[in-house]
N, C-alpha and C positions, 0 to 999 in steps of 0.2 A: 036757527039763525034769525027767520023773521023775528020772530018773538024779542029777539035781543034787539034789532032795529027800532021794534015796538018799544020798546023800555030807554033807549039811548036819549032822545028826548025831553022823557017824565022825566029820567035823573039831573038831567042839566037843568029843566025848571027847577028841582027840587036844591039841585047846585046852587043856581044864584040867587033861591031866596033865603040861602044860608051864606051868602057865600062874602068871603072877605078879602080883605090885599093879601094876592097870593100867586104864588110862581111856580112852574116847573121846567126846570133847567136839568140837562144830564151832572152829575156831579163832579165825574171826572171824564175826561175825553182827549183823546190825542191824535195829533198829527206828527207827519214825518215836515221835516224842514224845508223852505222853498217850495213846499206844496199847499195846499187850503185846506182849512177843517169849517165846517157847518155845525153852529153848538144850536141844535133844535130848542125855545122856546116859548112857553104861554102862559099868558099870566089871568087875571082872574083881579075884579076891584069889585068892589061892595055895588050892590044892585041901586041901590039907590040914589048912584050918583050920577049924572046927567055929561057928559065929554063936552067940552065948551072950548068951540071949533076945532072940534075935531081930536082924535087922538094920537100922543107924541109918546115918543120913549128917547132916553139916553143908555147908550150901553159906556159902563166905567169901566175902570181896568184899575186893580190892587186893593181898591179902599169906594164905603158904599155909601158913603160923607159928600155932599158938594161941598160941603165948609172945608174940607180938607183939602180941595182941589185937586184930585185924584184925576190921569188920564181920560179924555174924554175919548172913548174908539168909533162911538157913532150916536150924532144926531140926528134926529128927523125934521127937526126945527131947518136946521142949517147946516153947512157942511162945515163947521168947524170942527175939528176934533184935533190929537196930539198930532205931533208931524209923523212921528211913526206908525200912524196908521192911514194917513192919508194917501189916498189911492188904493186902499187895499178891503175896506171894511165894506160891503151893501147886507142892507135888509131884506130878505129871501122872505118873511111873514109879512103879513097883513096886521097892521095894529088894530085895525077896526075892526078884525075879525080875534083880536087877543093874541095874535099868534108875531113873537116877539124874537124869528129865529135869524139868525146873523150870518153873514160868510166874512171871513176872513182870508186872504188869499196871501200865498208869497210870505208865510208866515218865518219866524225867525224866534232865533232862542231866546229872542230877548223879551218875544210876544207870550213865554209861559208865563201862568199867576191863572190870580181870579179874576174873572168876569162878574159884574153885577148890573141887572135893568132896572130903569129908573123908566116908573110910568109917568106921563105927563097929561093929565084930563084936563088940562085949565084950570085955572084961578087954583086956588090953594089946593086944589085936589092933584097932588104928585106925591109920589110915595115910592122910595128906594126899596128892593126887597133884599132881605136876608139872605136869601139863599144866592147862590154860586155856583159858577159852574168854573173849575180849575182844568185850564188847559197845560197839554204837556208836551212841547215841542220835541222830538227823537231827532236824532243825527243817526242811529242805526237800528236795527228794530231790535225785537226781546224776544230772548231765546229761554225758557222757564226750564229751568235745571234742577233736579232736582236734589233736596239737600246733601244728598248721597247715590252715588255710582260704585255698584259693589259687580266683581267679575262675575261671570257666569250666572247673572241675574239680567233678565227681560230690561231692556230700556229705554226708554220714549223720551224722545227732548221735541220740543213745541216752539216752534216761530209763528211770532206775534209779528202783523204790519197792519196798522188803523186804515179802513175803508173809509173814512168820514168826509170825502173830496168827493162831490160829484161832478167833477170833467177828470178825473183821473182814477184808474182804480188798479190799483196792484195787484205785483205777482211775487211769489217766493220761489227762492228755487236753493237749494243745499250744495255747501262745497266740501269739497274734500272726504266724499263718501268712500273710493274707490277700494279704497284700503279694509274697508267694514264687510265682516262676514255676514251675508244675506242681507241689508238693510231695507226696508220699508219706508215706503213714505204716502202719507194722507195728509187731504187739505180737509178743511174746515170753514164756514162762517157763521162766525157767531153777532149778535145783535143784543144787547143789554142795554137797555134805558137812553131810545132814541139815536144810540153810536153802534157803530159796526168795526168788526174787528177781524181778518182775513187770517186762516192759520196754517200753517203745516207742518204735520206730525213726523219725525224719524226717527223707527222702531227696531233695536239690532240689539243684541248679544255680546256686549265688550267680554274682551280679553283680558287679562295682565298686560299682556305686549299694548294692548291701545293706552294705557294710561302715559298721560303727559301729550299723546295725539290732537291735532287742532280740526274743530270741525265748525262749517261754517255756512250763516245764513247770509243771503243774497234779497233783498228787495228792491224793486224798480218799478219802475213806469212805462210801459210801452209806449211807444213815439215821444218818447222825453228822455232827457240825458241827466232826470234822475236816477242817482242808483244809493243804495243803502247795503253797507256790509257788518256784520258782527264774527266775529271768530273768538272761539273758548276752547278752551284747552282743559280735556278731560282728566277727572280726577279721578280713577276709576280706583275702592277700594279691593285691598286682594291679602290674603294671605302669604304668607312667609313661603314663597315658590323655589329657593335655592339658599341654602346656608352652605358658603364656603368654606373653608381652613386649610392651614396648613397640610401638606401632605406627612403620613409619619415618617418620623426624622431619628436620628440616632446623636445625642449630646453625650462630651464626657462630663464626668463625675467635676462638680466646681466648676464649671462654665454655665454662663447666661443663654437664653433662647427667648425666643420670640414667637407666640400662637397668634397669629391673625383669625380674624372671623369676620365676613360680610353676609348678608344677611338681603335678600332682595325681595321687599315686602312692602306694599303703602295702606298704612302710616305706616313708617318706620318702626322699627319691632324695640322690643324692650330685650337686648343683645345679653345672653352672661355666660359666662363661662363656669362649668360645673368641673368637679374631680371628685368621683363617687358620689356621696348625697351631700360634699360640701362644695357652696358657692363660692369662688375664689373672687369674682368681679359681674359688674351688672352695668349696663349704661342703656338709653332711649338713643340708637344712631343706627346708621346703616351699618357701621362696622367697629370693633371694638378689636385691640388688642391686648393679650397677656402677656409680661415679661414674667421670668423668671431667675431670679438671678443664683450664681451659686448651688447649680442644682445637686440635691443627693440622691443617691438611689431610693430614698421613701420616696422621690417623687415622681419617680416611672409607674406608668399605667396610663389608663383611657382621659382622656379627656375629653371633655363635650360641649357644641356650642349649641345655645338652644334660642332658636330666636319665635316671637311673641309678638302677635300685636291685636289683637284680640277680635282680629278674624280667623286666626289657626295659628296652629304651633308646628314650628319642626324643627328639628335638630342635625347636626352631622358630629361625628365622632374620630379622633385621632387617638396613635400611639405613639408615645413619648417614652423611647428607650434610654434608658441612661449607664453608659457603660463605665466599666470601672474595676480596677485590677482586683485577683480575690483575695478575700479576707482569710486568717488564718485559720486553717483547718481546725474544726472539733473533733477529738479522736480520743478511746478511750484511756482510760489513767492507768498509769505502769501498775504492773499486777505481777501475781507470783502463780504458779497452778503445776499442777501434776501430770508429769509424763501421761501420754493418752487424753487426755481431756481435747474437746474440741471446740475453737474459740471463734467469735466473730468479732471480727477485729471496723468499726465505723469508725468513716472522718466521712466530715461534711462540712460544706463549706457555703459561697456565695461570693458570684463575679458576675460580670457580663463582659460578653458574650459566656456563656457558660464553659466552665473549666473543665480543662481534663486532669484528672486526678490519678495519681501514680504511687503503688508502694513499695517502697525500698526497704531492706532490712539490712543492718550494717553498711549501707552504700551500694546495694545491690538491689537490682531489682528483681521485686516479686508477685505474683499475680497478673493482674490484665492492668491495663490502661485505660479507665472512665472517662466518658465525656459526661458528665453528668455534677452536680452536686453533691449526690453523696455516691459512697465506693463501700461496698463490704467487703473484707478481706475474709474467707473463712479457712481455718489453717485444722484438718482433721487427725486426732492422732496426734498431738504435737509430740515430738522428739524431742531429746535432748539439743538436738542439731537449731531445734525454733528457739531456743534462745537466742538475745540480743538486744537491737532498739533498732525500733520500726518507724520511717517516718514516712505521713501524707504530703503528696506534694501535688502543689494547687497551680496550675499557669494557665494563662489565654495569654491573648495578644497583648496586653497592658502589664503585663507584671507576675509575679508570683509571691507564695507564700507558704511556708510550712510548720509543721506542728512533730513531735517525736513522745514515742513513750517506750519505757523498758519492760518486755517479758521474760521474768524469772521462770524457768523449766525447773522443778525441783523431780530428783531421780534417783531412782536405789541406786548402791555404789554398784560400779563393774571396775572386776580389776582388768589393768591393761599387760599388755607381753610382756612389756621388757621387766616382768616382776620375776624373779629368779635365784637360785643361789650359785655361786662362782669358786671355785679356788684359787684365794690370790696369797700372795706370800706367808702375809701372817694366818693363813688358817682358813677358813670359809666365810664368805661374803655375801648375805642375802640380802634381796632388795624385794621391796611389796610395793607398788604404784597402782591406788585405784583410784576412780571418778566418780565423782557424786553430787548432787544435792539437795542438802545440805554438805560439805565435804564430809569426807568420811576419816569416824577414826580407825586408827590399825592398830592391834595387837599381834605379839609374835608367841606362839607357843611351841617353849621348848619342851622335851620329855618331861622332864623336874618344873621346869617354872614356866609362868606365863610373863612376859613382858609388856608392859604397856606405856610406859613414860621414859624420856631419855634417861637413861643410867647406866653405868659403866661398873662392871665388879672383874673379879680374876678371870672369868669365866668371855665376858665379852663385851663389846660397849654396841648400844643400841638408842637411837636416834632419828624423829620425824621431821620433814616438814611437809609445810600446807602451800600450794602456790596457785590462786582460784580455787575451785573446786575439784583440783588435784591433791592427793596425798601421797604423801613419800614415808615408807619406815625402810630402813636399815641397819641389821646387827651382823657386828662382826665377831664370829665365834672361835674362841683360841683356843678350843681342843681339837686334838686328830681327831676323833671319833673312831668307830669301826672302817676296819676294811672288808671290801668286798671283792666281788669276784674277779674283777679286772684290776683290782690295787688300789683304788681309789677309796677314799674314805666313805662312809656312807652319814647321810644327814639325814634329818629326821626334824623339820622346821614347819611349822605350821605357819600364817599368814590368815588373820580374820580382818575382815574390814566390815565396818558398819555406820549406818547411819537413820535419820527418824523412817525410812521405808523398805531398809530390809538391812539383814545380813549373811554373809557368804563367810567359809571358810574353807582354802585351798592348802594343800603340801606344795612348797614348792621346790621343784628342779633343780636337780644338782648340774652345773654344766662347765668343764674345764674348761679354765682359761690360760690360753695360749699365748696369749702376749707378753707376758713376762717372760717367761722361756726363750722365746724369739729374742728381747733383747741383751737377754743375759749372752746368748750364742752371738748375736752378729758384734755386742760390743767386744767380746773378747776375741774374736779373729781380728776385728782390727785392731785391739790392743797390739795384739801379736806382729802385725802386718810393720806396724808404727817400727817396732823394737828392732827386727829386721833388718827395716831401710836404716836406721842410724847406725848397723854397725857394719854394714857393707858401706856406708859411704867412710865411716872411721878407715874401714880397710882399704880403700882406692885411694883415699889421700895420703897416707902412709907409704903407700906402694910407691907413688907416684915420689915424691919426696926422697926418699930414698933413689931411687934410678938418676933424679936431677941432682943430687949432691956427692955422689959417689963415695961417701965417706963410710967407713966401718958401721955398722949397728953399735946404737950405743944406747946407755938406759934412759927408756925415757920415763919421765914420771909426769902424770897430770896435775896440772898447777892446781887445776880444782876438780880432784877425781868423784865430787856427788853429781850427779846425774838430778838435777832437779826438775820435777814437774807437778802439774797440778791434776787432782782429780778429785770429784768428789768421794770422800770416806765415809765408810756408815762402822759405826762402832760394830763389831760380829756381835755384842750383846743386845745389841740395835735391829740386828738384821734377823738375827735367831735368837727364839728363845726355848726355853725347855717346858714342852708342856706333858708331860709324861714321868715314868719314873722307870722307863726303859731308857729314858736319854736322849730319845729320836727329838729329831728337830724337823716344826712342818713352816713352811714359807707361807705367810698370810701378807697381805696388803688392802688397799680402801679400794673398789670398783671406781670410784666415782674420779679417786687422787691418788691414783698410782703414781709412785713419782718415778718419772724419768729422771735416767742418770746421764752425763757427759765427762767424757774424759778430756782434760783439759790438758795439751800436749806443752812446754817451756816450747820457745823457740831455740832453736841450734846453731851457732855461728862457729864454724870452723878457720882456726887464725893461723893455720901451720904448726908444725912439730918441730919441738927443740928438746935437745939431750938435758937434762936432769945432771947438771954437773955436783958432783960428790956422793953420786950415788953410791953405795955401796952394795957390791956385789953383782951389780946390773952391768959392769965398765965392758965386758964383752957380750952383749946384746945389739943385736944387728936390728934389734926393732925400733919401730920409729911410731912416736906414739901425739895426738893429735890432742890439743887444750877444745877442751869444751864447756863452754860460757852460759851460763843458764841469761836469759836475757828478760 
């Protein structure tokens, strides 16, 4: 330290024998308003010049020109100066001593700018210096913020309030901490070039929640009714902290909806909305909506909102159901297959809410009832009986739909009962009925011949039909045949029936038929029954006639003695024929057309009985005889 003392001296000789018009002023310096700042300076003039009476200075204000007549803030000469610093400006240095420092008091905003000293040594020796010292009047002090306030990062904000008044000296104090998790606070004073500047530090941890919060510096003066305030309003950067949306929703099929998305993130995020890896919309805002109009079922599934701001990413995800009645079933294509085979019969479909699916065959239902999409039907063994047309049927709550296909059963023929041979009037009656398919055809074999196509000869007429997968043969044979042991003729009819997977050949059964007999008996009793009553009634009205007329019997004759009625006639060459060469006659008829007969009776009106006058040989006849009128 001595040592520097020792040297402080030689430097200033060595100073002023180099030394020229020269100044040092602070460059920048502030004060708070209505209070005084002290701009420290000293200036420096070429050694060689002599001060002639004494040394003066002018301090200017804006401009360092007297030609330009620039504010005068202080003379030493005299007290003239601008009216706006009159009473306010003294010289706190000694010029004689170079030291050229100023007070300003009761300063105002109008007193910012620069400052410039003008030496004054006498006679032509005065020389304005360049340099400046720019004052900066405050109304609230400076709070140094830094470019960026990012969350959960360490954060220091710094209040500034200039000490450069020496009868006052401030204080700072923070507002609106209470809210700040753990805050810190440190002062400071710093000193840089002549000026003093008083600080304090507040050190805390923002939140997301703090951003948009006000925090605030306090400067004053103790024992004065200065006071100085600043308040800023925190920008604290943060990541995407909550993406909203829609809850998932259920639209029908052709109607509009609406996905909202908010996004709570600063800066604002760059908002879009995804559907699988394609972007539907994008915007820079807190919230972004998507319409969607006319929806169809491609456009159910996930939808995502992803918000960005390039502190972090996040995203939230929705489901977007769209329901809609079902579409018609896919089911397999009409098919033909073979008795036994075993078939899996699919229909599948699509609705929403998911359909339940039902199989019907012919209108009937069969198997289980699906809630699902698709339905297997599996049918094991198909029978004859699984033929038909099988339909899928599709419904939810919006509607239904269905789809049908035909399964052909293809089956070796079976013959059925009622295949047989009968005795009907004309002779023997056989009938062969089987089932099949493909239908089946039928041949008849007789002892001698085989039959097979409709043809009629002396012997017999023979004749098929087809009606579905039914066949029908029938031959009617007009010989007696053998008798056997109970009288009956004996037959000897074979019956083949075939088709593409198999065939059968049966005898068939001889089995009397009775119905014919029965009508032959009951219509002739009442033939008889008929005849009877008309001639007992002929005989009571006669009876009666006679008692009421008392007259002799006398001849009667019938004005019209035929007796007409109607009945159906079969010629006897019609009814019987001879197939033999014994003579015998056998009664044959058609199973299927037998004809029934009716006897179709005249009606009877009895008119009274009158004698037959000129009868001959009747004149003593006591009988009395009754006109009968076919009507």
């Amino acid at each position: 330290m001595w040592c520097l003392e020792l040297l402080l001296p030689l430097l200033l000789i060595i100073n002023d024998a180099r030394c020229q018009w020269n100044v040092w002023v602070p460059r920048d310096i502030s004060a708070m308003t209505n209070s005084c700042v002290v701009i420290p300076c000293t200036f420096m003039y070429p050694s060689g010049i002599r001060p002639y009476r004494g040394t003066h200075g002018i301090w200017y204000f804006g401009q360092p020109y007297p030609q330009l007549f620039p504010p005068v803030v202080f003379k030493s000469r005299t007290d003239v100066v601008h009216e706006s610093y009159k009473g306010r400006t003294k010289l706190l240095g000694d010029l004689n001593q170079r030291n050229c420092t100023l007070l300003i008091n009761n300063i105002g905003a109008e007193h910012s700018g620069k400052y410039y000293f003008r030496a004054d040594l006498g006679g032509a020796n005065m020389y304005t210096y360049p340099d400046f010292s720019e004052l900066k009047v405050l109304d609230q002090p400076n709070i140094d913020v830094p470019e960026e306030i990012v969350s959960d990062v360490s954060l220091e904000l710094t209040c500034y309030a200039p000490d450069n008044c020496p009868e006052m000296t401030p204080e700072i104090q923070w507002m609106y901490i209470d809210y700040l998790p753990d805050p810190e606070i440190s002062a400071d004073f710093l000193e840089d070039g002549n000026t003093a500047v008083l600080s304090s530090t507040l050190t805390f941890t923002p939140r997301p929640m703090h951003n948009g919060q006000l925090l605030g510096c306090r400067v004053y003066y103790p024992n004065t009714t200065l006071v100085y305030e600043r308040l800023i309003s925190l920008d604290i950067k943060y990541s995407p902290r909550s993406v909203w949306v829609n809850v998932s929703s259920e639209v029908m099929e052709g109607s509009s909806v609406m996905l909202h998305c908010e996004v709570d993130s600063n800066p604002p995020s760059r908002i879009s909305w995804m559907f699988g890896d394609q972007e539907l919309l994008w915007d820079t805002a807190s919230n972004v909506s998507l319409s969607l109009d006319d929806v169809t079922p491609a456009q159910e599934g996930i939808y995502t909102c992803y918000g960005d701001n390039g502190y972090g990413i996040m995203n939230t995800s929705l489901y977007l159901a769209v329901n809609y009645p079902p579409r018609e079933p896919v089911v397999n294509d009409s098919m033909t297959i073979l008795e036994g085979s075993t078939l899996a019969l699919h229909c599948s479909t699509q609705g929403s809410p998911a359909p339940t699916l039902t199989w019907l065959k012919d209108g009937e239902l069969v198997g289980t009832i699906t809630a699902d999409e698709l339905s297997v039907l599996e049918i094991v063994e198909v029978t004859p009986q699984g033929d038909g047309q099988y339909r899928c049927l599709a419904e939810n709550e919006h509607g239904r739909a269905s789809s049908s296909f035909n399964i052909t059963v293809e089956y070796a023929p079976v013959l059925l009962e009622e295949s047989k041979c009968t005795v009907v009037r004309e002779g023997v009656q056989c009938v062969c009925i089987a089932t099949g398919n493909p239908e089946p055809t039928i041949e008849f074999y007789l002892p001698d011949v085989n039959v097979t196509i409709n043809e009629t000869d002396g012997r017999y007429n023979f004749y098929t039909h087809t009606d579905g997968h039914t066949s029908t043969g029938m031959i009617k044979l007009r010989e007696k045949g053998e008798r056997v042991d109970n009288g009956g003729p004996a037959v000897n009819v074979h019956c083949s029936f075939f088709n593409t997977y198999g065939r059968e050949s049966v005898q068939l059964e001889l089995q009397q038929e009775k119905k014919y007999m029965m009508a032959v008996i009951v219509g002739t009793i009442g033939g008889v029954a008929v005849i009877a009553f008309i001639i007992a009634a002929v005989r009571y009205v006669g009876h009666n006639n006679k008692k009421e007329n008392g007259t002799p019997r006398q001849d009667v004759v019938l004005e019209n003695p035929a007796l007409y009625y109607s009945a159906v006639k079969k010629d006897k060459q019609n009814l019987r024929k001879k197939v033999g060469e014994d003579g015998d006659y056998q009664p044959v008829g058609s199973l299927a057309g037998l004809e029934r007969q009716e006897l179709n009776y005249a009606a009877l009106e009895f008119i009274g009985a009158r004698s037959r006058e000129g009868a001959s040989g009747r004149g003593d006849d006591d009988s009395n005889y009754t006109e009968i009128k076919a009507k």
